[in-house]
MIVO-568344 format. One record per residue (C-alpha): y, z, x; residue number from 1. Coordinates in nm, 3 decimals, padded with zeros to 5 digits. Layout:
N
rec north: Y up: Z east: X nr: NUM
...
REM end
This chain:
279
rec north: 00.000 up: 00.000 east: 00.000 nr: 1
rec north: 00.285 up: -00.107 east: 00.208 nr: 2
rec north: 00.605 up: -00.058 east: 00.021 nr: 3
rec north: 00.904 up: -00.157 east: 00.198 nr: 4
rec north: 01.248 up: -00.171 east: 00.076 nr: 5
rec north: 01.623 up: -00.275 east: 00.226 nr: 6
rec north: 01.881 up: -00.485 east: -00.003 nr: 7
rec north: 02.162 up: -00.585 east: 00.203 nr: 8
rec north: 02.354 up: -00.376 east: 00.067 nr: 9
rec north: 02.249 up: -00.113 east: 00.240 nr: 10
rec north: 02.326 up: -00.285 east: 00.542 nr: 11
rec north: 02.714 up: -00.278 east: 00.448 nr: 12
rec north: 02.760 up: 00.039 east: 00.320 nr: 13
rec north: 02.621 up: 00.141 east: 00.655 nr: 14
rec north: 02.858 up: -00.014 east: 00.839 nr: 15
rec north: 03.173 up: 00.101 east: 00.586 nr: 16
rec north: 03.033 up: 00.452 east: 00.646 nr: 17
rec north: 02.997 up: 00.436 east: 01.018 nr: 18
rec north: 03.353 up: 00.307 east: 01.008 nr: 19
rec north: 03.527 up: 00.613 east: 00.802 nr: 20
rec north: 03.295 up: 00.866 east: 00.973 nr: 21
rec north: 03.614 up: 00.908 east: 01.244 nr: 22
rec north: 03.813 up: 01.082 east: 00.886 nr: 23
rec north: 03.561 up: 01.289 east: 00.822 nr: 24
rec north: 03.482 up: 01.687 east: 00.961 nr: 25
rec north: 03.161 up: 01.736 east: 00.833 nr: 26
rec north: 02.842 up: 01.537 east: 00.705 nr: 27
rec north: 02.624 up: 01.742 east: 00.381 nr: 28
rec north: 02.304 up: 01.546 east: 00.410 nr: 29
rec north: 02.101 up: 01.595 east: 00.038 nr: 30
rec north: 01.693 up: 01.588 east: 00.082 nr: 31
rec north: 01.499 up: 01.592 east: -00.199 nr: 32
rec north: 01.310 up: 01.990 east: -00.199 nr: 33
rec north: 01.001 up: 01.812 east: -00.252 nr: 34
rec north: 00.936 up: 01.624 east: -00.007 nr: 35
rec north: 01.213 up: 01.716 east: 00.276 nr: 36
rec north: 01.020 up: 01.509 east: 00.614 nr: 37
rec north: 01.027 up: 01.187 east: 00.384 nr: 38
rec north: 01.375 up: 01.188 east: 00.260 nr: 39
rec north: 01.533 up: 01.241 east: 00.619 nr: 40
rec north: 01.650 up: 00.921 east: 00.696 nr: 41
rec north: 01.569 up: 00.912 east: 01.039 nr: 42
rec north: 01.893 up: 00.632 east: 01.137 nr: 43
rec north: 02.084 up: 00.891 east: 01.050 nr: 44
rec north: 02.009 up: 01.098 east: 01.405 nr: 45
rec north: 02.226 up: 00.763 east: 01.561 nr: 46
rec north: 02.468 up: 00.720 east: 01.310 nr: 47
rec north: 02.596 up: 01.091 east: 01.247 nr: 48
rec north: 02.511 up: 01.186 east: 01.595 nr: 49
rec north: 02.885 up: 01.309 east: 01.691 nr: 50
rec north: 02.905 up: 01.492 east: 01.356 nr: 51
rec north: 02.829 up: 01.850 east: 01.204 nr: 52
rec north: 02.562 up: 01.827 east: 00.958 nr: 53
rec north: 02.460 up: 02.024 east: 00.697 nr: 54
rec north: 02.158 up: 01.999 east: 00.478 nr: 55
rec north: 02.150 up: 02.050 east: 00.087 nr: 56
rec north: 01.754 up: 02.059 east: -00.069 nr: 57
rec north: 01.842 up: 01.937 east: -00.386 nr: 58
rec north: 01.609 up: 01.913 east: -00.708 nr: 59
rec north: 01.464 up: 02.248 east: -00.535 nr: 60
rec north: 01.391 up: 02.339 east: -00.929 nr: 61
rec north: 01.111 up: 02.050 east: -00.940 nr: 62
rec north: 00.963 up: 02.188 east: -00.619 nr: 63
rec north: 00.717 up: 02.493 east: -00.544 nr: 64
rec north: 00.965 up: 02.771 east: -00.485 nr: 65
rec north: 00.760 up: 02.924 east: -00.184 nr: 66
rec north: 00.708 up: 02.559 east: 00.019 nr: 67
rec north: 01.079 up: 02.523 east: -00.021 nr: 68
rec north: 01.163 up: 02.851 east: 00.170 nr: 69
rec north: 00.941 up: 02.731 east: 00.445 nr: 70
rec north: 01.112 up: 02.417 east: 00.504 nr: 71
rec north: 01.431 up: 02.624 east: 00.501 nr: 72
rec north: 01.322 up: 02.834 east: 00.776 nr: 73
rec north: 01.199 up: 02.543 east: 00.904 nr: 74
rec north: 01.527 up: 02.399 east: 00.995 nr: 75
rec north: 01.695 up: 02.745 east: 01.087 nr: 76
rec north: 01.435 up: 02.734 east: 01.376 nr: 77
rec north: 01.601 up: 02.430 east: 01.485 nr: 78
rec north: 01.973 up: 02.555 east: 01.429 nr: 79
rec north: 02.002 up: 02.328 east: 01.113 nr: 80
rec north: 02.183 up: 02.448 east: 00.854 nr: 81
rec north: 02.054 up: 02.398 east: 00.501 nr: 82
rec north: 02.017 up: 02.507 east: 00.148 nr: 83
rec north: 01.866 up: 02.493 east: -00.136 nr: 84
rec north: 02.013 up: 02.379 east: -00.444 nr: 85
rec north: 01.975 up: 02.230 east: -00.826 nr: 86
rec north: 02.210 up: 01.969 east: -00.908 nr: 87
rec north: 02.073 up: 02.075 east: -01.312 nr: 88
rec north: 02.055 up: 02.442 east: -01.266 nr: 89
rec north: 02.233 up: 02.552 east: -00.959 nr: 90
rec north: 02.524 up: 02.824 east: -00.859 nr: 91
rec north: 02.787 up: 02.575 east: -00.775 nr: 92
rec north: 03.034 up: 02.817 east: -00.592 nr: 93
rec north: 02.758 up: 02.966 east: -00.391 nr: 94
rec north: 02.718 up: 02.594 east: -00.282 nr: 95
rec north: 03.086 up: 02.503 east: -00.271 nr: 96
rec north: 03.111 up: 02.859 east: 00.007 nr: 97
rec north: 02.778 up: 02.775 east: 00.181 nr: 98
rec north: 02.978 up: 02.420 east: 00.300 nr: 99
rec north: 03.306 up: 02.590 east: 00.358 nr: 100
rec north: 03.115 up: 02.881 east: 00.548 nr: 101
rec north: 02.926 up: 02.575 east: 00.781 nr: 102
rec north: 03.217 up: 02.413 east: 00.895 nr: 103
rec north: 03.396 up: 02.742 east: 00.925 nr: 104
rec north: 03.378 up: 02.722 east: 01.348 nr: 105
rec north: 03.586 up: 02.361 east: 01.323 nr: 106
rec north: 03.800 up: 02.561 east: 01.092 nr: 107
rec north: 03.904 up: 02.808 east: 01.290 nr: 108
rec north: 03.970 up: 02.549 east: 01.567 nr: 109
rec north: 04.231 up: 02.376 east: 01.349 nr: 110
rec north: 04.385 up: 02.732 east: 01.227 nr: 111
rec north: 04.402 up: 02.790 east: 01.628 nr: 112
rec north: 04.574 up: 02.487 east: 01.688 nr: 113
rec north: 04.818 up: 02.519 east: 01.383 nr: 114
rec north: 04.698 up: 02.306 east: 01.161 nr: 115
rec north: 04.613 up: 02.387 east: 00.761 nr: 116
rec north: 04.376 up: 02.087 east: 00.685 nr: 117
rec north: 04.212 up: 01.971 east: 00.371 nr: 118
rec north: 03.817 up: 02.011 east: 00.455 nr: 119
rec north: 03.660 up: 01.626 east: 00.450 nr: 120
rec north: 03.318 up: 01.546 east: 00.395 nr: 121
rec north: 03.076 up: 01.308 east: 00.363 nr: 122
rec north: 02.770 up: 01.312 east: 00.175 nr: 123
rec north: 02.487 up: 01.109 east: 00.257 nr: 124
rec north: 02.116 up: 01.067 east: 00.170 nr: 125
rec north: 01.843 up: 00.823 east: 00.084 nr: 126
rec north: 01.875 up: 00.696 east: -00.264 nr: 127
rec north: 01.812 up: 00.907 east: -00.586 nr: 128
rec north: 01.815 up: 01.235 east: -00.432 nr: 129
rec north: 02.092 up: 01.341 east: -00.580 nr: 130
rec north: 02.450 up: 01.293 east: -00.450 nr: 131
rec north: 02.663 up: 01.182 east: -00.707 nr: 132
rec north: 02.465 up: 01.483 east: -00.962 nr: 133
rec north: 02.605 up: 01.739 east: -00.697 nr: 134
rec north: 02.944 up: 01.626 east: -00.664 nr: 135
rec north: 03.000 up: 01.598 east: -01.045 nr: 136
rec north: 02.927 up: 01.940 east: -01.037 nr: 137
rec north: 03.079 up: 02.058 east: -00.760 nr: 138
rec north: 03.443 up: 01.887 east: -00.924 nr: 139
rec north: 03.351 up: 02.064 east: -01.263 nr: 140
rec north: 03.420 up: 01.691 east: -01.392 nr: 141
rec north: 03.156 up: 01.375 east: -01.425 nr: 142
rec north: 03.401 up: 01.177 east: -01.214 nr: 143
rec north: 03.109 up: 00.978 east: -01.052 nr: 144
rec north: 02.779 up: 00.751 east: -01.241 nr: 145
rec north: 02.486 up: 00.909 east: -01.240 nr: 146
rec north: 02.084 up: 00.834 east: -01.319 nr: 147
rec north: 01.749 up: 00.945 east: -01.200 nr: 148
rec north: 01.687 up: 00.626 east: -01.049 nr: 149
rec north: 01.781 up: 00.411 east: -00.731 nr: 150
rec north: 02.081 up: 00.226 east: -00.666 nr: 151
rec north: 02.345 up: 00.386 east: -00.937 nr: 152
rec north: 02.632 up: 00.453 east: -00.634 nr: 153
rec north: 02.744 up: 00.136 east: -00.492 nr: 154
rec north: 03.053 up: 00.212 east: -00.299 nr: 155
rec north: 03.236 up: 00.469 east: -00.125 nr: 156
rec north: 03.453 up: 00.685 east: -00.316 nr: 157
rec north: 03.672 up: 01.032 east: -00.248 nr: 158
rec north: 03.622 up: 01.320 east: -00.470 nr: 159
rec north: 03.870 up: 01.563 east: -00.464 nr: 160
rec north: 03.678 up: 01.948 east: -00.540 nr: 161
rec north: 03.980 up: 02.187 east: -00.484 nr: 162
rec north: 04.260 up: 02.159 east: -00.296 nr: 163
rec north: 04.104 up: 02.307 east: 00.029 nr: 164
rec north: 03.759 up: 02.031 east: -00.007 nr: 165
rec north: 03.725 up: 01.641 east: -00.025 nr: 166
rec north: 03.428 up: 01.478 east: -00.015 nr: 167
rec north: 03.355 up: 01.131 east: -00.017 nr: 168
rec north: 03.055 up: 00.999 east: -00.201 nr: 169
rec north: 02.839 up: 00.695 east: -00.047 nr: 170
rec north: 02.534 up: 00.505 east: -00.095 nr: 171
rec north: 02.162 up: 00.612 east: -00.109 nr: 172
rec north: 02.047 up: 00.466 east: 00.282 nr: 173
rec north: 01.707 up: 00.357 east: 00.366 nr: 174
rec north: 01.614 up: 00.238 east: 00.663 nr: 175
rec north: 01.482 up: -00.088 east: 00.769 nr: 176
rec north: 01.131 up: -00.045 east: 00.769 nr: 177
rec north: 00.906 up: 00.299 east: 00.724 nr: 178
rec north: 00.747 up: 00.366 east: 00.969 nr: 179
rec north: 00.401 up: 00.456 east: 00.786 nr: 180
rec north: 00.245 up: 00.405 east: 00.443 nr: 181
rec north: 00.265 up: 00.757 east: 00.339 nr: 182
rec north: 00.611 up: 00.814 east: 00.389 nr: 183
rec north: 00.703 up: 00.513 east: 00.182 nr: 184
rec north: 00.430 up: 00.622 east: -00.065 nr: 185
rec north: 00.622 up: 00.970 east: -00.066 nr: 186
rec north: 00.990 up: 00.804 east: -00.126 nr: 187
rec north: 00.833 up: 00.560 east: -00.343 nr: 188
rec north: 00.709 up: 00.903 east: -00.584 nr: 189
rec north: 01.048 up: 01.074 east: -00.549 nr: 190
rec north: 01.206 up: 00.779 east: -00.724 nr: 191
rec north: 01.398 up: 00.651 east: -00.450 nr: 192
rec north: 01.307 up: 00.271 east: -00.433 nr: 193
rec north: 01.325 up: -00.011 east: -00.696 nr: 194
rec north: 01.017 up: -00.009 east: -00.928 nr: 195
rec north: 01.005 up: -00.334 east: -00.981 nr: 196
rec north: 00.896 up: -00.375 east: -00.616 nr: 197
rec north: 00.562 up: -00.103 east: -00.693 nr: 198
rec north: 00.247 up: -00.140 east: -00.772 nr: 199
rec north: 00.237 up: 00.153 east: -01.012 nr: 200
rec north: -00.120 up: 00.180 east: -01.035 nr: 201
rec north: -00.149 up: 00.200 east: -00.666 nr: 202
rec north: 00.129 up: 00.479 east: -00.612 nr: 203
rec north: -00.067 up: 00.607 east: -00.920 nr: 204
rec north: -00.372 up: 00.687 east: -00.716 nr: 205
rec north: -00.190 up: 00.813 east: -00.408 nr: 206
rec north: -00.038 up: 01.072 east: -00.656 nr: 207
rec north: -00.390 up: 01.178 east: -00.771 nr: 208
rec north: -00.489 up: 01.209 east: -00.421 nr: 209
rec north: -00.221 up: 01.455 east: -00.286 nr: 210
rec north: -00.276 up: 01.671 east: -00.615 nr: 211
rec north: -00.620 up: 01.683 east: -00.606 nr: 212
rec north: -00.486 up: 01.866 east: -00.211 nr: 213
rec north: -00.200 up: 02.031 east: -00.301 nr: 214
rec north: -00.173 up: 02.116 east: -00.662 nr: 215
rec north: -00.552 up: 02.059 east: -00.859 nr: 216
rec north: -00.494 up: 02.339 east: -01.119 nr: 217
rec north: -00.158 up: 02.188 east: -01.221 nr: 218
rec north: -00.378 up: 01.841 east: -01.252 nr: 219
rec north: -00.643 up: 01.968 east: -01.429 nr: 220
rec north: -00.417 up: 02.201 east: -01.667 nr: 221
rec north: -00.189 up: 01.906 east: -01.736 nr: 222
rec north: -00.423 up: 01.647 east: -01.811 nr: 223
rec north: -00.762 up: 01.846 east: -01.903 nr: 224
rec north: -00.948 up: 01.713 east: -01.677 nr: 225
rec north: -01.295 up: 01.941 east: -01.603 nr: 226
rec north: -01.370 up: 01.763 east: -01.238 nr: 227
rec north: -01.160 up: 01.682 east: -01.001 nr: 228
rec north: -01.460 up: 01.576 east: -00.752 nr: 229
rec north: -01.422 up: 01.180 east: -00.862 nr: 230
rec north: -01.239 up: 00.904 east: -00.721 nr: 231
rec north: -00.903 up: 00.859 east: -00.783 nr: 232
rec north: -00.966 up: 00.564 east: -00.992 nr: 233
rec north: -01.211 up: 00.769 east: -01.196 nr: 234
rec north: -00.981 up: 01.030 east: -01.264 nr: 235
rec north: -00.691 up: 00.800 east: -01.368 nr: 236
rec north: -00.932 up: 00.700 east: -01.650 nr: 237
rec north: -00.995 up: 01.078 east: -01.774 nr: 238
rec north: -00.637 up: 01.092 east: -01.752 nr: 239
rec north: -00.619 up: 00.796 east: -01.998 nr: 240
rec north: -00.850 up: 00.923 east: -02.222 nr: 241
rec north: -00.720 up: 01.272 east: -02.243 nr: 242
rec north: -00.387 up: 01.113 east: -02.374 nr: 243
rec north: -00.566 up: 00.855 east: -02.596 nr: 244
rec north: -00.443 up: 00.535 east: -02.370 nr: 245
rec north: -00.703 up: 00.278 east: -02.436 nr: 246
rec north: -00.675 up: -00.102 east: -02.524 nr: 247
rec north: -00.886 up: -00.313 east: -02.755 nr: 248
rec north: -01.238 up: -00.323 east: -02.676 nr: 249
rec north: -01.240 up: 00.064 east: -02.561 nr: 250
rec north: -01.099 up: -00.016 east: -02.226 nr: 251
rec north: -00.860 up: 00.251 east: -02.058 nr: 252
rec north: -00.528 up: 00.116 east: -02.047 nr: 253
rec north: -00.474 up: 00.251 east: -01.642 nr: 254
rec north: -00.132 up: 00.075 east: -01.623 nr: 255
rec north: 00.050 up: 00.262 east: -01.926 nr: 256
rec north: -00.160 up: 00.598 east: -01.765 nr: 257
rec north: -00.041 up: 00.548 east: -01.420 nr: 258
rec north: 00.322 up: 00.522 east: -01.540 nr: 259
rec north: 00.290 up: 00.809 east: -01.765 nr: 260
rec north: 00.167 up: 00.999 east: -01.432 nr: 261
rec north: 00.491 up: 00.855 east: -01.183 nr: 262
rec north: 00.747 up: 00.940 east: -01.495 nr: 263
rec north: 00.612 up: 01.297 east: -01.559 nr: 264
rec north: 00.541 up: 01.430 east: -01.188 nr: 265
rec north: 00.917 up: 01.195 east: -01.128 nr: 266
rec north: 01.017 up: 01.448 east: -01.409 nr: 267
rec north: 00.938 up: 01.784 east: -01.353 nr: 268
rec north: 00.689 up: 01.805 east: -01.654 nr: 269
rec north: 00.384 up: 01.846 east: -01.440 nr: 270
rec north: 00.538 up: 02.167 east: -01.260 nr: 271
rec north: 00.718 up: 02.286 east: -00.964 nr: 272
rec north: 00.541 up: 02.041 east: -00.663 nr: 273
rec north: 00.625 up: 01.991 east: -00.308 nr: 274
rec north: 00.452 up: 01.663 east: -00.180 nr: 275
rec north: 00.469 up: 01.819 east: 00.207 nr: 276
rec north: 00.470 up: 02.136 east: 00.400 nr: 277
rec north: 00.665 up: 02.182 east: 00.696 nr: 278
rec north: 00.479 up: 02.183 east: 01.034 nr: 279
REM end
């Protein structure tokens, strides 16, 4: 299953971000909680090399609570600074001091120097994670489009949170080419890539595979299912008969019970699940 994808846009919003990075103090990179290793867009290490960055775990309410605080302690290992944080259900001015508290060393340094400057950020992630959800609700306003799907942000665009804190929205950025099938399986599940480049079915069975590993009671609860020691193919057809999804003839209809499987875990309905484990 090698899912791959790069519009050109991409490409230019890139290169308009690389080119306004020299306005901004400080870059809030948004992962999504469940799967944090997949959603780290690893061209970002180049581009945002000369920058403070600061991590935000969003969707952290769709992800096991306890996974989550490992990947946080994960990066504070590495002197990374991140958060966790629910775009749906989170403390917004906890959020809006854990970025002011970050940059608070560059802060000082302007204070020193005599300068009272307007905070400026960027915030950047792959798409769907995210970004423009936050900012709406870090400006109390829906000033920015939103959707729980890929592609919704096209542009760069300044969002003004208080009178001490810009941020500029951007883009969801992929990169080129990933550099193994489970990682684009992984940002393929997270919602972060057209659909109508998947093979559903296909991403259907890699789902059943990682939560026959890392979630089976959730599986089996979910979609009554008494054995979980089958194929993934076989079990995509209990999960079609437990919800009644069969065409003419008594055939399972797998397509319309793998996308019922991508839009529910894609959701939240199946439960709090990480797809990965830091380490």
């Amino acid at each position: 299953m090698d899912i791959q994808w790069y519009p050109g846009h991409m490409t230019k919003a890139r290169r308009q971000l690389k080119e306004k990075l020299k306005t901004v103090d400080l870059v809030i990179e948004v992962l999504d909680a469940r799967a944090p290793e997949s959603s780290l867009n690893p061209d970002f290490d180049d581009l945002l090399s000369q920058k403070m960055r600061f991590y935000i775990l969003n969707k952290a309410d769709l992800a096991d609570e306890n996974i989550t605080a490992g990947w946080l302690r994960y990066f504070g290992e590495k002197d990374i600074r991140a958060v966790s944080f629910s775009a749906a259900h989170g403390n917004v001015e906890r959020l809006k001091k854990q970025i002011v508290d970050c940059a608070a060393p560059l802060l000082q340094r302007y204070r020193e120097r005599g300068m009272n400057k307007t905070l400026r950020c960027a915030i950047v992630g792959i798409p769907n994670v995210g970004k423009s959800a936050i900012l709406n609700r870090l400006s109390g306003e829906k000033k920015l489009k939103e959707g729980n799907r890929p592609g919704v942000t096209k542009a760069l665009q300044w969002v003004k949170i208080d009178d001490h804190l810009e941020i500029m929205d951007t883009p969801g950025l992929l990169w080129p080419k990933f550099q193994d099938e489970k990682t684009g399986a992984v940002v393929a599940l997270i919602g972060s890539v057209k659909l109508d480049i998947l093979d559903e079915e296909a991403l259907a069975y890699y789902l059943i595979g990682l939560l026959k590993c890392t979630a089976p009671a959730l599986l089996r609860e979910r979609y009554r299912l008494d054995d979980l020691d089958k194929n993934d193919f076989e079990l995509l057809e209990d999960i079609c008969r437990s919800r009644g999804f069969l065409l003419k003839g008594g055939i399972y209809d797998t397509e319309r019970g793998a996308k019922t499987l991508l839009d529910e875990f894609k959701n939240g309905k199946l439960g709090r699940l990480s797809l990965e484990k830091p380490g």
